[in-house]
C-alpha positions, -999 to +999 in steps of 0.1 A: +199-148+089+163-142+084+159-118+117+189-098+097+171-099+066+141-081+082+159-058+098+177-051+064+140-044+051+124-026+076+154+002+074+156+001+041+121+005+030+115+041+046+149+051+032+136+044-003+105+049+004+111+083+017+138+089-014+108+082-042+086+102-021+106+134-025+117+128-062+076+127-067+070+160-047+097+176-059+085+166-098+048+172-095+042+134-092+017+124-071+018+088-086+062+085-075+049+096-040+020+066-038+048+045-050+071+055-028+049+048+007+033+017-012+069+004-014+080+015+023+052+000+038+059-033+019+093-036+030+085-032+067+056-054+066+078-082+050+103-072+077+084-074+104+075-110+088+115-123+084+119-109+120+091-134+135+073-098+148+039-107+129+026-137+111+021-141+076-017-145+082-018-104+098+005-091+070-017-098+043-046-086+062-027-054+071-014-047+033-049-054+016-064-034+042-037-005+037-039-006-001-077-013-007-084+020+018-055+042-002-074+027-035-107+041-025-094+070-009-071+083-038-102+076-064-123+097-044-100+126-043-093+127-079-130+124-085-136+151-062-104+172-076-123+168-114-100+146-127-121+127-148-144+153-162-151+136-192-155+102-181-159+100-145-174+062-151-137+055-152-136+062-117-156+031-108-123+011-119-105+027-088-138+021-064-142-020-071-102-020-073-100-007-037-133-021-022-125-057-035-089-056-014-107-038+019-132-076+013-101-095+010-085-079+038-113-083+061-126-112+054-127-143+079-098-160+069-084-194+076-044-194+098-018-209+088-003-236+112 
């Protein structure tokens, strides 16, 4: 039932991934489109855990490492694009946000058994 379940989740997570994606393009919504692929990549990665394809232990590396490198990456393009002209201190939210998941993504961690 679980290998089912996973399957369930990794086909359904592009679908609605992929659905959100286009509703934000298609509305000038840059943050529906993050939400859309953060929520795609979610579901297969919890997939590919129901289905016995990955461990637990990888997943969570995998997701903080995806989400911390999107975190710093988005913050540096809106920096860069001038979206916080007044105060772009507020980007340093987005930078310790996104570097603190790349550390817990990569840092020596202990397996479960």
């Amino acid at each position: 039932m679980k290998k089912i379940m996973g399957i369930l989740l990794m086909l359904a997570g592009p679908i609605l991934g992929a659905g959100l994606f286009a509703i934000g393009a298609s509305q000038d919504a840059p943050g529906m489109c993050v939400i859309g692929f953060g929520l795609a990549l979610i579901f297969v990665v919890k997939g590919l855990v129901l289905s016995d394809r990955i461990s637990t232990y990888w997943s969570n590396r995998l997701l903080f490492t995806a989400f911390g490198a999107g975190g710093v990456l988005l913050t540096t393009v809106l920096l860069a694009d001038g979206e916080f002209e007044s105060r772009p201190q507020l980007s340093l939210i987005g930078f310790v946000i996104g570097i603190g998941l790349l550390y817990l993504g990569n840092r020596r961690q202990v397996r479960e058994k």
